[in-house]
C-alpha positions as a LaTeX table, in Angstrom:
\begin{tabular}{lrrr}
\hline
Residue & $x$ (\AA) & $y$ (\AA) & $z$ (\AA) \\
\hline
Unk1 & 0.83 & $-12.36$ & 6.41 \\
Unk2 & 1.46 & $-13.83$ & 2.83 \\
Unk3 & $-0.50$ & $-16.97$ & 3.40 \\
Unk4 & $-3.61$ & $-14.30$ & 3.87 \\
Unk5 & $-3.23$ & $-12.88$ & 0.77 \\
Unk6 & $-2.16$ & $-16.35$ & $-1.16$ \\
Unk7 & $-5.83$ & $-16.59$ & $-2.89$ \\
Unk8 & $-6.95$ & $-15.63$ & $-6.59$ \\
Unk9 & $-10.06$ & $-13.63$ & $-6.24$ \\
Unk10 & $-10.33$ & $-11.82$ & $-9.66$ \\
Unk11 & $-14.27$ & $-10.81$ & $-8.11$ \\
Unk12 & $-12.92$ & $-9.22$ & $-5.04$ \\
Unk13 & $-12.80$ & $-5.64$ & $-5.00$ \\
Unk14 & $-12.75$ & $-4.38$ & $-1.42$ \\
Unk15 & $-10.44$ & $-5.74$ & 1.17 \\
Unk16 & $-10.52$ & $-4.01$ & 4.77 \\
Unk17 & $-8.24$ & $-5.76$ & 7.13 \\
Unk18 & $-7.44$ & $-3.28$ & 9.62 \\
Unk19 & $-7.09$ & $-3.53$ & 12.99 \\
Unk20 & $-6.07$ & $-7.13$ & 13.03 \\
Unk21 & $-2.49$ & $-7.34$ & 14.62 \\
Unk22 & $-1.19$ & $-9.27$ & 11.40 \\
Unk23 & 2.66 & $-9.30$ & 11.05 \\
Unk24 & 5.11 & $-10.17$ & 8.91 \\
Unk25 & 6.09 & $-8.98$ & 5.40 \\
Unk26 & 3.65 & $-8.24$ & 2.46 \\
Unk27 & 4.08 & $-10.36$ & $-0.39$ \\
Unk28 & 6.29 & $-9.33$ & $-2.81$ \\
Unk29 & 3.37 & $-10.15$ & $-5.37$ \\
Unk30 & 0.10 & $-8.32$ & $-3.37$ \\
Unk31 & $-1.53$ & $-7.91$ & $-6.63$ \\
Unk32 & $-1.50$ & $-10.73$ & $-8.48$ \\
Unk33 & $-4.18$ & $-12.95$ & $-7.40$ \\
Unk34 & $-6.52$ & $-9.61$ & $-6.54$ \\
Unk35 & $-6.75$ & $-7.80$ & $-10.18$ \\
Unk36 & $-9.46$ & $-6.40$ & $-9.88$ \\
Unk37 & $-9.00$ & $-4.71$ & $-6.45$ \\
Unk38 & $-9.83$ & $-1.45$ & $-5.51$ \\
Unk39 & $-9.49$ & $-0.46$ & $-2.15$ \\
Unk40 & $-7.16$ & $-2.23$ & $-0.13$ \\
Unk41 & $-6.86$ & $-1.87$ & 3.72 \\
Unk42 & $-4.29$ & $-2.41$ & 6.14 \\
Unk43 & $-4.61$ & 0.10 & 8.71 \\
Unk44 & $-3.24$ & 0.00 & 11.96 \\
Unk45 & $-1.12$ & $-3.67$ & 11.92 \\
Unk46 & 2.11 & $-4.73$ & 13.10 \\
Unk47 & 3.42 & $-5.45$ & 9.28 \\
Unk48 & 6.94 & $-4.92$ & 8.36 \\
Unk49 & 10.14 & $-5.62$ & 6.56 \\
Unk50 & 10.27 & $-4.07$ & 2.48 \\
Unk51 & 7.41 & $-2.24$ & 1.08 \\
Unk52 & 6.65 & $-3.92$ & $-2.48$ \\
Unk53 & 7.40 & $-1.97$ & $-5.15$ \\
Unk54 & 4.74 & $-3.41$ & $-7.41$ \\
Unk55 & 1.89 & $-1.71$ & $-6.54$ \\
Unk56 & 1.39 & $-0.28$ & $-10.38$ \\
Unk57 & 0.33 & $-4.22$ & $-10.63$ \\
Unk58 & $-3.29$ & $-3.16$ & $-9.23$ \\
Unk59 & $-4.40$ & $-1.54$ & $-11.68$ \\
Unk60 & $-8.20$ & $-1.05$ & $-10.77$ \\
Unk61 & $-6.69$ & 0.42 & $-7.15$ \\
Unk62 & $-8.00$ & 3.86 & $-5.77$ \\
Unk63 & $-7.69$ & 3.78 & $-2.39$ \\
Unk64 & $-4.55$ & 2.44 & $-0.52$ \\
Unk65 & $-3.91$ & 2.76 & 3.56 \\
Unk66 & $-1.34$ & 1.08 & 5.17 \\
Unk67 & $-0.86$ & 4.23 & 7.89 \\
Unk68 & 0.67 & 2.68 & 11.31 \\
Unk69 & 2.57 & $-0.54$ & 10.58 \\
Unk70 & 6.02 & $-1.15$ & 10.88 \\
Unk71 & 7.59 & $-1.03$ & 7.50 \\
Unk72 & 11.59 & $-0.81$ & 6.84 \\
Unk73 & 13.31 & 2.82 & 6.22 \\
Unk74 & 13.17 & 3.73 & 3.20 \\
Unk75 & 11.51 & 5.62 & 0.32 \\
Unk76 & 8.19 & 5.40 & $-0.61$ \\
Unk77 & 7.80 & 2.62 & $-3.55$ \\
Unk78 & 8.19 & 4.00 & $-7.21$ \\
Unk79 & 5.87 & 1.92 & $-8.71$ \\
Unk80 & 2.99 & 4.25 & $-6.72$ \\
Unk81 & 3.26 & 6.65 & $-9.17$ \\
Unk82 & 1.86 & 4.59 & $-11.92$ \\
Unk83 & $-1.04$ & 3.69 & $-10.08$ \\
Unk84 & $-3.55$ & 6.02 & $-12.69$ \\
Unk85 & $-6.77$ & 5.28 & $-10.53$ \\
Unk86 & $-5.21$ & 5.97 & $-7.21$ \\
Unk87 & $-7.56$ & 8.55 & $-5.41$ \\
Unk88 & $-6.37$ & 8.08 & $-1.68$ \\
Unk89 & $-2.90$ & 7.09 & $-0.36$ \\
Unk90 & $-2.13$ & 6.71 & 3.33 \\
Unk91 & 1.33 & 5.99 & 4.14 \\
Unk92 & 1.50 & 8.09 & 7.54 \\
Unk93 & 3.42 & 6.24 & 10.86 \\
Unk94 & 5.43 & 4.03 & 9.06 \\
Unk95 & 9.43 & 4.24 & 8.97 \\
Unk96 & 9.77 & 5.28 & 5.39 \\
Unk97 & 12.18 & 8.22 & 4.95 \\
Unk98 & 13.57 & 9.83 & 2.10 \\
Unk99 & 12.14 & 11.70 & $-1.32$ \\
Unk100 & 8.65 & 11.19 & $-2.01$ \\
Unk101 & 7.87 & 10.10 & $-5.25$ \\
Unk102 & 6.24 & 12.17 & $-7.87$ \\
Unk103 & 2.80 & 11.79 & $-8.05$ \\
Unk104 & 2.07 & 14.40 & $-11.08$ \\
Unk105 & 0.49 & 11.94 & $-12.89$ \\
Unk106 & $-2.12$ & 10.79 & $-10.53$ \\
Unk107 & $-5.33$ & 12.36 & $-9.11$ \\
Unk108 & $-4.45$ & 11.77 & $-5.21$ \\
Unk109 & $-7.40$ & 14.09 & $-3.33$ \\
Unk110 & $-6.10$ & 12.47 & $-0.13$ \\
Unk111 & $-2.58$ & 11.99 & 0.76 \\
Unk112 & $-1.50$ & 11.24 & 4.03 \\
Unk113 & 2.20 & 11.39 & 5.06 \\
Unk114 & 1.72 & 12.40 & 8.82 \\
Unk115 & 5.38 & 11.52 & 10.92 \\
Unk116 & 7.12 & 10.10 & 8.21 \\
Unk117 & 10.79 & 11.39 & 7.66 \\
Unk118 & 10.42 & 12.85 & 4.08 \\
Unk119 & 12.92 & 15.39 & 1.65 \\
\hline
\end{tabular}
């Protein structure tokens, strides 16, 4: 999956790559060659191993969904929370477990957690 995303494409807002049966891990570095990215789309892959944590890198994000992949228990990354522009998360049939971040700072209107094994 990282030689997908090894591009810089400072133009590139909108990235839907659902449905695609990519696996593998995520770069640890998603957002550095997309700055300017604002919805990002993985739905419904076979992607696993570590969730980044640097997600507070894409700045311009508002929409993230990575619902049904694969990813490693554990919590949901803390660097989520600093996302400011983040309007829609979807995190739901993954293997993440554990406390959910706060997310007081954000505007999520759309939050989806759906079989994930949460405190």
């Amino acid at each position: 999956m990282s030689s997908i995303l090894k591009f810089n494409n400072s133009l590139l807002q909108d990235l839907f790559l659902s449905y695609n049966n990519f696996s593998g891990n995520l770069p640890s570095n998603i957002c550095h060659g997309l700055p300017n990215i604002r919805v990002f789309d993985l739905y419904n892959n076979d992607l696993s191993g570590d969730m980044p944590t640097v997600w507070h890198q894409c700045e311009e994000m508002e929409q993230l969904h990575l619902s049904y992949n694969d990813f490693n228990k554990g919590p949901m990354p803390a660097g989520i929370r600093n996302m400011t522009k983040l309007q829609q998360l979807y995190l739901s049939r993954n293997n993440m477990e554990g406390n959910i971040v706060s997310l007081t700072t954000l505007f999520v209107y759309v939050l989806f957690l759906y079989s994930m094994y949460i405190q």
